[in-house]
C-alpha positions as CSV (number, residue, x, y, z in Angstrom):
1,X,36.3,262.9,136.2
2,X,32.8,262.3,137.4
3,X,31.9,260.1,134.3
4,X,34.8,257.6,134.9
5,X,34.4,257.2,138.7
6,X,30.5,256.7,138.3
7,X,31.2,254.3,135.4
8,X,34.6,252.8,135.9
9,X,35.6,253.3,132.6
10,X,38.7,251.9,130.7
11,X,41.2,254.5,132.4
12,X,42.9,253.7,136.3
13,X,39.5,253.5,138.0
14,X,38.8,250.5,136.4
15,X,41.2,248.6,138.7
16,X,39.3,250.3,141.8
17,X,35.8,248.8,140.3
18,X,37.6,245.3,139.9
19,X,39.0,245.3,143.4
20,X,36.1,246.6,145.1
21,X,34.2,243.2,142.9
22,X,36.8,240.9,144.1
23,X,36.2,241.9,147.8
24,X,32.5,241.7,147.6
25,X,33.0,238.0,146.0
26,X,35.2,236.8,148.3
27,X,32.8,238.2,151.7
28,X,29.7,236.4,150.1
29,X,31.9,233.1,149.4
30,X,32.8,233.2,153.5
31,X,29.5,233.9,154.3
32,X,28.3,230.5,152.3
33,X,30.9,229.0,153.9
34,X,29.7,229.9,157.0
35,X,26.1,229.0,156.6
36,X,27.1,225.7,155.5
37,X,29.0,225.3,158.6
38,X,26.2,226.4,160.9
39,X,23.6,223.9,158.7
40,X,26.4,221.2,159.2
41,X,26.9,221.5,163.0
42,X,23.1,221.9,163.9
43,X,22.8,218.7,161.9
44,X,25.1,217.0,163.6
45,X,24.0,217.7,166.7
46,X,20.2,217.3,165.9
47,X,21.4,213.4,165.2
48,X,23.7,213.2,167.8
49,X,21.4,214.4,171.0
50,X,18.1,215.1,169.2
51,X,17.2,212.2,167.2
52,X,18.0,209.3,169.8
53,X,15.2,211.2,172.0
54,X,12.8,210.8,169.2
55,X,11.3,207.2,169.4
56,X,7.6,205.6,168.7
57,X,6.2,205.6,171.4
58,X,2.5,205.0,170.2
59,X,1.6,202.3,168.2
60,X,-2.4,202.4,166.7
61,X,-3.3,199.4,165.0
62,X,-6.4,199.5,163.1
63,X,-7.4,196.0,161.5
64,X,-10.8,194.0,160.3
65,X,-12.5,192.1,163.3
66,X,-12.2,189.0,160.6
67,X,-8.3,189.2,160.4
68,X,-7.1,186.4,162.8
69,X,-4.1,188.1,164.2
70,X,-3.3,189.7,167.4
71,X,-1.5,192.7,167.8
72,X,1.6,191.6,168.3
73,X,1.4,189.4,165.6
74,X,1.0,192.7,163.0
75,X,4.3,194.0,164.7
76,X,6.1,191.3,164.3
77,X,5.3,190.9,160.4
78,X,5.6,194.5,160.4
79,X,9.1,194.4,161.7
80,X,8.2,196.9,164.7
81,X,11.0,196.4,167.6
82,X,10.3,198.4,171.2
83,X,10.2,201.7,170.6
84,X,12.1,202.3,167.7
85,X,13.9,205.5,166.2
86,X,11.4,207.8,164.6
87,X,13.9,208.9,161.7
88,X,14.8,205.1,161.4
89,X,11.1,203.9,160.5
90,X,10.1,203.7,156.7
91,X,6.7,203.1,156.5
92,X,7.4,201.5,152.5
93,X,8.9,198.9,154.1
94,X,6.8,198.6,156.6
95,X,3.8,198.2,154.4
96,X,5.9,196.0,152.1
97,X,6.4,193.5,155.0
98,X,3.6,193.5,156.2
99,X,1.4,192.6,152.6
100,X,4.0,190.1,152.5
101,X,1.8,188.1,155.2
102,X,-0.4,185.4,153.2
103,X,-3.5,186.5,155.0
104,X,-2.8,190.4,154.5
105,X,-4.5,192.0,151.4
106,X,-3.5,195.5,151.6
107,X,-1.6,197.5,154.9
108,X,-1.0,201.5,155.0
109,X,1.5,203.2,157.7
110,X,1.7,206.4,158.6
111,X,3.9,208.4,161.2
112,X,2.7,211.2,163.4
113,X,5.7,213.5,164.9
114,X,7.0,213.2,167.3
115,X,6.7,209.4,168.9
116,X,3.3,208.2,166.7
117,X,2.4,205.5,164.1
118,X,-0.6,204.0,162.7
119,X,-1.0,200.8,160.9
120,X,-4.1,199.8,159.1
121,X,-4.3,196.6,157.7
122,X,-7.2,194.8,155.4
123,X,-7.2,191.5,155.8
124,X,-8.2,188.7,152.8
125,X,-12.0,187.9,153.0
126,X,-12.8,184.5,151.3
127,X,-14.7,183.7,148.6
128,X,-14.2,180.2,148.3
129,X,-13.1,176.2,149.7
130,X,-10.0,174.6,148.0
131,X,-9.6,171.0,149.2
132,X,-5.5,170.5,149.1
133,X,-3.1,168.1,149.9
134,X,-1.4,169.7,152.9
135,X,1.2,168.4,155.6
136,X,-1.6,167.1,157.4
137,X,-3.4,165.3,154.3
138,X,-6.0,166.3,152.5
139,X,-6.9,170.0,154.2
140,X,-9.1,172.9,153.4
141,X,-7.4,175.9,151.9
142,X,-8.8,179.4,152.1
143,X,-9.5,181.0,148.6
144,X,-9.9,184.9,147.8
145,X,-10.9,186.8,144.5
146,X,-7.8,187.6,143.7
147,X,-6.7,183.7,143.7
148,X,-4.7,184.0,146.6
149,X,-4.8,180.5,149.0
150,X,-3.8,182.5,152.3
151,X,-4.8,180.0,154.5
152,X,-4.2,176.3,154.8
153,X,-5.7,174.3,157.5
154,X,-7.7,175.3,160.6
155,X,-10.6,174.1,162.2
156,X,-13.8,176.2,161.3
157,X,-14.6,175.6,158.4
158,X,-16.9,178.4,156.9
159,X,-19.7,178.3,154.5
160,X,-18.5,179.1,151.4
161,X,-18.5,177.5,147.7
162,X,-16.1,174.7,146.8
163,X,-13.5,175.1,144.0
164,X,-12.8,172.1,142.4
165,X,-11.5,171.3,139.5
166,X,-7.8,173.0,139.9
167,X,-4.9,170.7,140.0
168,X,-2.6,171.8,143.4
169,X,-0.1,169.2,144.0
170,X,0.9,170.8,147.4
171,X,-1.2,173.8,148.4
172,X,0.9,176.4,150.7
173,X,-0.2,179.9,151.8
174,X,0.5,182.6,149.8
175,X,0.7,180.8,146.3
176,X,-1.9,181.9,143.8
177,X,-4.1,180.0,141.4
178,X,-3.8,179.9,137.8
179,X,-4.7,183.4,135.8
180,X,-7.9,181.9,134.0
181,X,-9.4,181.4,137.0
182,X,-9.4,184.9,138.8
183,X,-11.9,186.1,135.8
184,X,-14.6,183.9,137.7
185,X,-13.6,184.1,141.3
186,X,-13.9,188.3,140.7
187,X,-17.5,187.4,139.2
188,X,-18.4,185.9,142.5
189,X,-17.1,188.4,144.7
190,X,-19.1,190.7,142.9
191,X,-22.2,188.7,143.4
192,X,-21.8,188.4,146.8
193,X,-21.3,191.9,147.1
194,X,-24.9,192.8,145.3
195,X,-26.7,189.9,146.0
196,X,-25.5,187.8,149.1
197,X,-28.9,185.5,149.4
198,X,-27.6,184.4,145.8
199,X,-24.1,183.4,146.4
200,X,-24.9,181.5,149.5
201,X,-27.4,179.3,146.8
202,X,-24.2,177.9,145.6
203,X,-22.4,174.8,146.8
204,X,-19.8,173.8,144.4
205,X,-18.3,175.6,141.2
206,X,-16.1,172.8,139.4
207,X,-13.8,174.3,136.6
208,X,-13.1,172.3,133.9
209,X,-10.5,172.7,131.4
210,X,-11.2,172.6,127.7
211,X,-7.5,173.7,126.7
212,X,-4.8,175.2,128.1
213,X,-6.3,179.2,127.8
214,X,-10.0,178.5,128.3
215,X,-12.6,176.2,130.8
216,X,-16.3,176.1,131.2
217,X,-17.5,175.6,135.3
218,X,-20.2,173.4,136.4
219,X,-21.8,174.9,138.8
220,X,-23.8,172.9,141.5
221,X,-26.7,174.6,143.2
222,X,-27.0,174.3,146.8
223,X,-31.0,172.9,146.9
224,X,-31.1,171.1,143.7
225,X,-29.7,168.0,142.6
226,X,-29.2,169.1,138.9
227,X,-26.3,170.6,137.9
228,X,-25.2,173.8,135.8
229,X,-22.8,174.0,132.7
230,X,-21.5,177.8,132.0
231,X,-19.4,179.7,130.7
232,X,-16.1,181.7,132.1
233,X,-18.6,184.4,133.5
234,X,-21.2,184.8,136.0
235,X,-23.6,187.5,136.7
236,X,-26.3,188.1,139.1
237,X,-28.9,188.2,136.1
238,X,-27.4,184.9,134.9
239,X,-27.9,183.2,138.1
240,X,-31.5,184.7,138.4
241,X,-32.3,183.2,135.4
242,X,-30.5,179.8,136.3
243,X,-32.7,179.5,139.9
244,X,-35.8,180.3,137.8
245,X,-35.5,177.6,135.4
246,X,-34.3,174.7,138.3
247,X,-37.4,175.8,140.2
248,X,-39.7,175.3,137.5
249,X,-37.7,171.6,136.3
250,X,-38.8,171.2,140.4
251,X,-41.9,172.3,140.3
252,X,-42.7,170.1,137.3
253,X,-41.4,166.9,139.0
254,X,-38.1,167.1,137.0
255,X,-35.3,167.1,138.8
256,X,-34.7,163.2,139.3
257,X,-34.6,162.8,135.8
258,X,-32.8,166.4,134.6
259,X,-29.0,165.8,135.4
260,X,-27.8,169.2,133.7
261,X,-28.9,171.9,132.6
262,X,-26.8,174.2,129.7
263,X,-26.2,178.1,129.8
264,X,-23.6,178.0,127.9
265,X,-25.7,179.5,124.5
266,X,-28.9,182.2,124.5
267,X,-31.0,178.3,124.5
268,X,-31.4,176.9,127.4
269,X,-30.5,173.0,127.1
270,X,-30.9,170.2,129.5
271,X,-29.9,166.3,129.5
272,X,-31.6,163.6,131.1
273,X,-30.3,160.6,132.0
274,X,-27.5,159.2,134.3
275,X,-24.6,161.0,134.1
């Protein structure tokens, strides 16, 4: 009799075992019920009284010095009403809205709990001068590596390069110029970055189109009067090399009669004459 009760073998205390099993189900299956409940309730009442507490009540904006908006400005694009709902904030969209801003390159949000938020937000730095057809006639349009225009208009006009040479019918902010361009306009961002005294040496880059995947760019030195024919690249060795050779054509008494000089192959090839 001890071997069937310890083992609830195939004889009568089989149906004990089975009933005792059924009991034990059916308390664990209320007390998951119950948990559930308890979850369910406490949720409820954390949105009902707890969450409507919970606003932003801090707003830190970090932004470049060189990014011309205000404050309120960024929480405006950012969509930012007074004191909104902590739980209701989704920083995605936040950043989303806000690099949807012509002028914005990159923004990152973050939330602190309970009532804190921080936006950063990179601005576009310009490499280059577009001149554009804009509501006002023929305006200045703000140019960065990337080949965004995110500005059009404005009064300062900065010392930068001109880009010439690309057909715009109607320039707005936030359109960007063609792919085969970019190539190039990276290549001078990356020349000012190593060798600033160089890039401010140049006063006009013209691209000009030899079919509908490829161009060459005249480049047009800021001190000379003789301009450059290259390639689609540009490197700070290349225009070492370029400045040499236009200082010795100077030097030599050459520059009234050199018109252009060629980079274009490993020999260096000038014209003379009127262009």
């Amino acid at each position: 009799s001890r071997r069937r009760h310890t083992r609830c073998g195939r004889d009568w205390s089989s149906d004990v075992c089975s009933s005792d099993l059924e009991e034990w189900l059916r308390q664990l299956f209320k007390g998951i019920i119950y948990f559930l409940l308890v979850i369910l309730i406490l949720e409820i009442g954390f949105h009902l009284f707890i969450a409507p507490q919970l606003v932003i009540r801090t707003v830190n904006i970090k932004a470049r010095e060189d990014l011309p908006m205000t404050n309120e400005e960024i929480l405006e694009a950012a969509g930012i009403q007074e004191r909104p709902y902590y739980f209701s904030v989704s920083t995605d969209r936040v950043e989303r809205q806000l690099e949807q801003v012509p002028m914005v390159r990159e923004a990152a949000v973050k939330t602190g709990f309970p009532d804190t938020m921080t936006i950063e937000v990179q601005g576009r730095k310009p490499i280059g001068l577009l001149m554009v057809t804009g509501e006002d006639g023929m305006q200045q349009a703000l140019v960065d590596e990337e080949g965004v225009v995110f500005r059009v208009g404005g009064d300062d006009v900065p010392d930068l390069p001109i880009l010439s040479g690309i057909e715009i019918p109607k320039a707005a902010a936030g359109m960007q110029l063609p792919e085969q361009v970019k190539g190039f306009l990276h290549d001078l961002h990356q020349l000012r970055q190593e060798v600033p005294s160089l890039y401010r040496l140049i006063s006009e880059v013209k691209f000009v189109k030899k079919n509908a995947s490829s161009f060459e760019v005249l480049l047009y030195p800021a001190h000379f009067q003789v301009k450059v024919r290259l390639g689609p690249t540009l490197d700070t060795h290349t225009l070492k090399y370029i400045m040499l050779v236009l200082d010795v054509i100077s030097e030599r008494g050459m520059e009234n009669e050199v018109v252009e000089v060629d980079f274009r192959t490993e020999h260096v090839v000038y014209r003379v004459g009127e262009e």
